[in-house]
C-alpha positions, 0 to 999 in steps of 0.5 A: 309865767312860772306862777300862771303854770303852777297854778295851772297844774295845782288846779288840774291836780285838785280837779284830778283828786276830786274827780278821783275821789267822786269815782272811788264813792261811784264804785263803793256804791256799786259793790253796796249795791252788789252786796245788798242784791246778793244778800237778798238772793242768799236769803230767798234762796234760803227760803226757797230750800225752805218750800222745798222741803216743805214740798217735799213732805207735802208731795212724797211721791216727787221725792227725787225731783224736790231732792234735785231741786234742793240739790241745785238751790244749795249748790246756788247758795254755796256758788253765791257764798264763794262768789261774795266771799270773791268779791269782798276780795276784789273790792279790797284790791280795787278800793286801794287804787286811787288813779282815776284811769284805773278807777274808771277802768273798774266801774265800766270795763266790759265784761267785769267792771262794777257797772256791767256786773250790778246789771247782772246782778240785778237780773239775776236777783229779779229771776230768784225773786219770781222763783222765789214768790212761785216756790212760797206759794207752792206749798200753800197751793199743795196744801189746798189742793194735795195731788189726787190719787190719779196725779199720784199713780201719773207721778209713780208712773213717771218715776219708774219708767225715768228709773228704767231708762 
């Protein structure tokens, strides 16, 4: 009988371990996966600051709007870096932790939990991308079609009137 529950407990603890260990790659594939979408968001966002200046000298009249706008993609970059460096921190800390009630607390606790955080993630990699491709063509489109001396007096116009204000 002694035998049949040692064997019993030597199976559960085995099956422990392997589900452990298959919970541990669950989760170093969602921080990978974070990683990678977050890389590609500082590289778009370095290229969006990029369009932006280029706007920036295409469109002089608009100086302060395309100030702003690089302002705020800067801040995003550096909200970003800290947020990657925060996370580098957090997978560390989590990855240590080999108990499979923790490591399945770590991939769906809601809201903070591996699974919950790649889907914020990946939507907001999805809106940095539509930004992304508006912003690489804006140039281009200015290029083609530099605003009209009418656009221009409309723009200072605006400019002097938000000054006023």
């Amino acid at each position: 009988m002694a035998g049949v529950l040692i064997a019993a407990w030597l199976n559960h603890r085995q099956q422990v371990k392997i589900e452990t260990q298959d919970l541990t790659k669950e989760l170093q594939a969602y921080f990978d996966a974070e990683f990678d979408l977050l890389q590609d968001e500082q590289r778009m966002e370095a290229e969006d600051q990029d369009s932006i200046t280029a706007l920036e000298r295409l469109d002089p009249s608009r100086k302060a709007a395309w100030d702003k706008q690089l302002a705020g993609s800067k801040k995003l970059y550096d909200e970003r870096a800290t947020y990657i460096s925060n996370l580098k921190g957090l997978e560390v800390t989590e990855m240590k932790n080999k108990h499979r009630k923790a490591m399945r607390y770590f991939i769906d606790n809601e809201p903070d939990g591996a699974k919950a955080r790649y889907g914020r993630q990946r939507r907001m990699a999805a809106q940095e991308f539509v930004i992304n491709q508006f912003l690489k063509v804006l140039p281009e489109s200015y290029r083609q079609h530099p605003p009209t001396p009418e656009e221009q007096k409309i723009a200072s116009v605006i400019k002097s009137s938000s000054i006023a204000l």
